[in-house]
C-alpha positions as CSV (number, residue, x, y, z in Angstrom):
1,X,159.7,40.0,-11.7
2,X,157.1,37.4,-11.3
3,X,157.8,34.4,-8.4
4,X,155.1,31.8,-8.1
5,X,154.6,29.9,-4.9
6,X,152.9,26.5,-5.4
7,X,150.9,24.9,-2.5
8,X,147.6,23.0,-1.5
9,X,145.8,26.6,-0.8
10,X,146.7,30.2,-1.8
11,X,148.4,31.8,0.6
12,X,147.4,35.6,0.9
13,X,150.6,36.6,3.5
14,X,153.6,34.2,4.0
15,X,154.1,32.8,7.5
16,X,157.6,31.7,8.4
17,X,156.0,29.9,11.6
18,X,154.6,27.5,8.9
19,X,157.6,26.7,7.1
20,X,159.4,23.8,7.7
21,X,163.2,23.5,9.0
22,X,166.0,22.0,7.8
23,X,165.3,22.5,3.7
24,X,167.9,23.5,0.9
25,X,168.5,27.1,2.2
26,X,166.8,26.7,5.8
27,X,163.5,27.8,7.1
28,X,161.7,30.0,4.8
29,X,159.4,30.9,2.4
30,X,160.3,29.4,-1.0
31,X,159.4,30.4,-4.7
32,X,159.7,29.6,-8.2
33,X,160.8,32.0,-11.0
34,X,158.3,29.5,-13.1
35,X,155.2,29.1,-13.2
36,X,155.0,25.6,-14.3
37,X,157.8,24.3,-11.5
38,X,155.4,26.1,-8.7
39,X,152.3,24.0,-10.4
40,X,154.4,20.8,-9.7
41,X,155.2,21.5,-6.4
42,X,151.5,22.6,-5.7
43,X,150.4,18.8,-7.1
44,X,153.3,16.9,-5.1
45,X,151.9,19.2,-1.7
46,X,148.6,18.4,-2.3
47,X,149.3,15.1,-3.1
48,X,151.0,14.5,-0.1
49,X,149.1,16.3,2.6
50,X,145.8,14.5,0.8
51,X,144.0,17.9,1.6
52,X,142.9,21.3,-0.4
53,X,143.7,21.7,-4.7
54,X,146.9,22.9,-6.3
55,X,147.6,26.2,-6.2
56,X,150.1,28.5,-7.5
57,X,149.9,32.1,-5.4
58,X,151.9,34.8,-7.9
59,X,153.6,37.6,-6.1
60,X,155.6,40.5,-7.6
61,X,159.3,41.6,-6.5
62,X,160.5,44.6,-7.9
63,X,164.1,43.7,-9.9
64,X,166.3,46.5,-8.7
65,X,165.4,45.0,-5.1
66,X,168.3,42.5,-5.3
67,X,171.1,45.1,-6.5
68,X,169.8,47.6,-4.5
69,X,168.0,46.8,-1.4
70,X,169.6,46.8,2.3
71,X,168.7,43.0,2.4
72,X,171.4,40.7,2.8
73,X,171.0,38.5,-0.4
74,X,173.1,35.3,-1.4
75,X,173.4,34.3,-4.7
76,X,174.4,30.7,-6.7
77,X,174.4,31.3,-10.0
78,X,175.3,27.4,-10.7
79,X,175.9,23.9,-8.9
80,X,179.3,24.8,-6.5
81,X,181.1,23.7,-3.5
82,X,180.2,26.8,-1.9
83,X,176.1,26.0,-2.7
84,X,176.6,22.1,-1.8
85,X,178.4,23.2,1.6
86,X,175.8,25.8,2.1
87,X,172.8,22.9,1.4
88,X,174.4,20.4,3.2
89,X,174.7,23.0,6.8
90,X,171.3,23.9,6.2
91,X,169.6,20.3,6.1
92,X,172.0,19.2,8.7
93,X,169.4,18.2,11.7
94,X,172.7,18.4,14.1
95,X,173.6,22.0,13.6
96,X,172.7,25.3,14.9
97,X,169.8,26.7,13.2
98,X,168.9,29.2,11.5
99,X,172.9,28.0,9.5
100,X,173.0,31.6,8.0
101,X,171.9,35.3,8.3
102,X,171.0,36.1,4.7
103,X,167.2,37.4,4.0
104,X,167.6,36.2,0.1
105,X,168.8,32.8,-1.0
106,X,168.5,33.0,-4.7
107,X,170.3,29.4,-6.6
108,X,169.5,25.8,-7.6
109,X,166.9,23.2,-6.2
110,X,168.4,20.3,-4.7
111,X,165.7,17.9,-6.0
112,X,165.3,14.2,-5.2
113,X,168.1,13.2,-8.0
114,X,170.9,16.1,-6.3
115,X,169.7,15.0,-3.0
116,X,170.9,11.4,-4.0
117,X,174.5,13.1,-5.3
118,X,174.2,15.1,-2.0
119,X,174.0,11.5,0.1
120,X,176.3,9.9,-1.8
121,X,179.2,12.3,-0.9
122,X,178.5,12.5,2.7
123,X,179.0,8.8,2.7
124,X,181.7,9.5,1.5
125,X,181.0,7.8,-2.3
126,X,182.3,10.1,-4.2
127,X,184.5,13.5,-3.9
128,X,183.0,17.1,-3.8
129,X,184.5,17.5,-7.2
130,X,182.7,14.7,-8.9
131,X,179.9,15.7,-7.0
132,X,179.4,19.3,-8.8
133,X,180.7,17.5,-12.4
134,X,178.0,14.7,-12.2
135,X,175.6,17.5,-11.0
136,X,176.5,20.2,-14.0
137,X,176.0,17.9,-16.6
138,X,172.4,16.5,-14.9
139,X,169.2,17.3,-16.2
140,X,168.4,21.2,-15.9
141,X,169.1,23.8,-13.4
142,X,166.2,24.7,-11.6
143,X,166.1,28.0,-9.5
144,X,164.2,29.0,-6.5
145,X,164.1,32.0,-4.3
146,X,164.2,31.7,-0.6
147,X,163.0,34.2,1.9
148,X,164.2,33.8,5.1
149,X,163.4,36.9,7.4
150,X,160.3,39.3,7.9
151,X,162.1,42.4,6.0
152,X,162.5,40.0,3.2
153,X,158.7,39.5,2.7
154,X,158.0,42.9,2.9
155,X,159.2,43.1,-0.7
156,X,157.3,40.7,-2.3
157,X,153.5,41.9,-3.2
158,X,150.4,39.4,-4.0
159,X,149.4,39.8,-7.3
């Protein structure tokens, strides 16, 4: 399968070292099973940083990779309690990091609008149930792919 990464540059080898802490799934290398998702995060980098052009780097990971590989790979297939726990740990600037030992993190974005339902029930505005109902009947899922370790890049291949 095809995973674009969108950014201000192309990036011929991920760095880890760059990434930055405390994001949806931790510290890692994130991509986009779509090409036009990875082109609006490229435009929202480079618009913040106000330095280098949008660009989307393509890489290739082999499908039988996730059923088969020795990584350890975690999977949210939809908005759960289990995926807004696991969010909430890993942008929680109070906790150990790295939150979790997986290589893989494959499941939804928490984008400005679930970041807003995400803030909302830590304040304790609404309950973790309403939290996934109002965030299953939002706009779209959108998926990314998160990879965490070294062994975990070694799959993916520039294209």
């Amino acid at each position: 399968m095809k995973l674009y990464h969108g950014s201000n540059m192309e990036i011929d080898k991920p760095d880890l070292s760059r990434s930055k802490p405390f994001k949806d799934f931790g510290q890692g290398f994130y991509l986009s099973p779509g090409y036009e998702q990875a082109h609006a995060l490229a435009k929202q980098k480079t618009d913040q940083l106000q330095s280098g052009e949008p660009c989307v780097t393509i890489f290739e990971l082999e499908d039988q990779i996730i059923k088969t590989s020795d990584l350890q790979i975690k999977i949210f297939d939809d908005y759960c309690e289990e995926w807004a726990q696991f969010v909430l740990l890993n942008r929680d600037r109070s906790h150990t990091h790295p939150a979790h030992t997986y290589d893989i993190v494959i499941g939804p974005i928490a984008d400005d609008g679930v970041t807003y339902q995400l803030r909302r029930y830590s304040m304790g505005d609404i309950s973790m149930s309403r939290l996934i109902e109002e965030l299953k009947y939002a706009n779209g899922l959108t998926i990314q792919y998160y990879f965490g370790t070294e062994h975990a890049l070694s799959y993916l291949k520039k294209l």
